[in-house]
C-alpha positions, 0 to 999 in steps of 0.5 A: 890697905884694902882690909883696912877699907873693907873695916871702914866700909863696914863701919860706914864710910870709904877710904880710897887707896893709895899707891904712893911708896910704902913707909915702914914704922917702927914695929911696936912689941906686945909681951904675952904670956900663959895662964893657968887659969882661964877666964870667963868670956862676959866682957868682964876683965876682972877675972885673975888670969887678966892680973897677969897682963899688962895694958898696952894704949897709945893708939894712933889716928888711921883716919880721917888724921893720919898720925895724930893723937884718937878723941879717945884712948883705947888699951888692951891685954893679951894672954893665952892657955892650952888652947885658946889666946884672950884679948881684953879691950877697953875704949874709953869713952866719956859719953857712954850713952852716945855709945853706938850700939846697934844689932845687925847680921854678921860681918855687917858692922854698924856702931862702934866696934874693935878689931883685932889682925893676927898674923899667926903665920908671921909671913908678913902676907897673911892674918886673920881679923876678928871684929867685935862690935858695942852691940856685940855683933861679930865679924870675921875676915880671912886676908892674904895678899898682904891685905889686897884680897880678903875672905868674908865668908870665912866663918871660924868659931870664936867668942866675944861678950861686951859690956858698958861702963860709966867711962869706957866699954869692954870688949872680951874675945876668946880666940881657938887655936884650932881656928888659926894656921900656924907652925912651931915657932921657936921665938914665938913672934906672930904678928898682931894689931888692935883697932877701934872705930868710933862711930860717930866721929868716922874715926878709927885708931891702930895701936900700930900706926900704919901710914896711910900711903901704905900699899899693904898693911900684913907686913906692918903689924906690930909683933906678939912675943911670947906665944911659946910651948903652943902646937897647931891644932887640926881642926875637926867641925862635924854639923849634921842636920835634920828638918821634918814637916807635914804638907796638907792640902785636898786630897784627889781620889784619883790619884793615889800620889796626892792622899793629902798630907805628905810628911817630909824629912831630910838629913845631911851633915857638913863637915871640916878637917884640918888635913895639914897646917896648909890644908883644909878638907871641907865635905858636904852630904846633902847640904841644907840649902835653907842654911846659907846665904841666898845668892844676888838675883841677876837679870841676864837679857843678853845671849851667854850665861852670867857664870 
């Protein structure tokens, strides 16, 4: 279950995988329908489109006890309109003030922090996760494979706002559907689960329980019923930049190339087109460099290049 471990590492401690035979469960249902009416991302449920919906709980332990009953419920409630598909997730939680609630970078977990696997292909191989944390720090991971390579750098465009209660805390997730790969289904069956990770425990429940001597873990997700009359969407994201400074610094007389002050400017644009369902067209005009993740430094004293 490599995404699974990558979640856990996320949140701070490590699951060793298993090769033992796989064990199928029983796929869990979720009925969803559409809404008129779209509610307001604040991490708030109290808006009339949530009425619509009915709670799903029974979560099950992932770890550290496999099959056993969480410390804590957690329940959720999915529906969906032209454009977008809604979750609504509330973990209780007795002790709100030990809520672990902290900032980090994205896909840097740390705290508590739910999660939600789609399988919008339904090819049993595939999902994307998105996570939300207390703090409500957002993480992303593209998996294929049936759960043995994932895609952190996978940076889709996404909505989720949190708030805490007196006994629980809400995480509310606005989900594009031109940030999902899907095809005209006429049963309109994705595959889906939701997770929670309680911090202080080292603690994560599914609501679909997936052994943990399961090889891979796409082709156990419960199923989504009901995502009808939705069509995918090409995806369209255009980025441009533009920066601009001054550099002063003693003038040379003798060289007309150094009058000491140097205006600089620079522009560029990147951009994403949806080509197929299958297929993605990512261009870059100029990149900004200033605007992505440093490469790891290498110390290389051998005689080959490192790449």
């Amino acid at each position: 279950m490599k995404h699974l471990l990558l979640l856990l590492v996320l949140g701070g401690c490590i699951l060793p995988l298993s090769a033992k035979q796989d064990t199928i469960s029983e796929k869990r249902i979720y009925n969803t329908g559409k809404v008129a009416s779209s509610p307001v991302i604040d991490g708030i449920l109290n808006d009339e489109a949530w009425k619509e919906a009915e709670w799903s709980s029974d979560f099950t332990q992932y770890l550290p006890r496999n099959g056993k009953k969480p410390t804590f419920e957690t329940r959720f409630k999915i529906i969906y309109d032209e454009d977008n598909i809604y979750v609504g997730i509330e973990a209780f939680d007795p002790n709100p003030d030990s809520i672990v609630t902290r900032l980090s970078r994205r896909d840097d977990l740390e705290g508590d922090y739910v999660f939600i696997d789609i399988d919008s292909y339904h090819d049993l191989r595939t999902c994307f996760a998105f996570l939300l944390t207390a703090g409500g720090v957002k993480g992303d991971v593209l998996v294929s494979n049936n759960g043995n390579n994932e895609d952190e750098t996978w940076d889709p465009i996404w909505w989720g706002e949190v708030s805490i209660g007196s006994n629980s805390w809400f995480a509310e997730i606005k989900i594009p559907f031109s940030q999902l790969r899907f095809d005209n289904s006429v049963d309109g069956i994705w595959g889906i689960d939701i997770g929670r990770s309680l911090y202080r425990k080292d603690e994560m429940s599914l609501w679909q329980h997936i052994p943990a001597d399961s090889p891979g873990f796409v082709h156990q997700l419960g199923e989504l019923h009901g995502m009808k009359g939705i069509r995918p969407r090409k995806q369209a994201e255009v980025v441009p930049f533009v920066t601009g400074g001054i550099k002063k610094y003693d003038p040379d007389s003798e060289n007309p190339f150094m009058p000491g002050l140097d205006r600089i400017t620079n522009a560029g644009v990147d951009a994403k087109f949806g080509i197929t369902n299958y297929l993605t067209l990512d261009v870059s005009v100029n990149p900004d460099f200033g605007q992505v993740e440093a490469d790891p430094s290498v110390v290389n004293l051998t005689a080959y290049e490192s790449f």
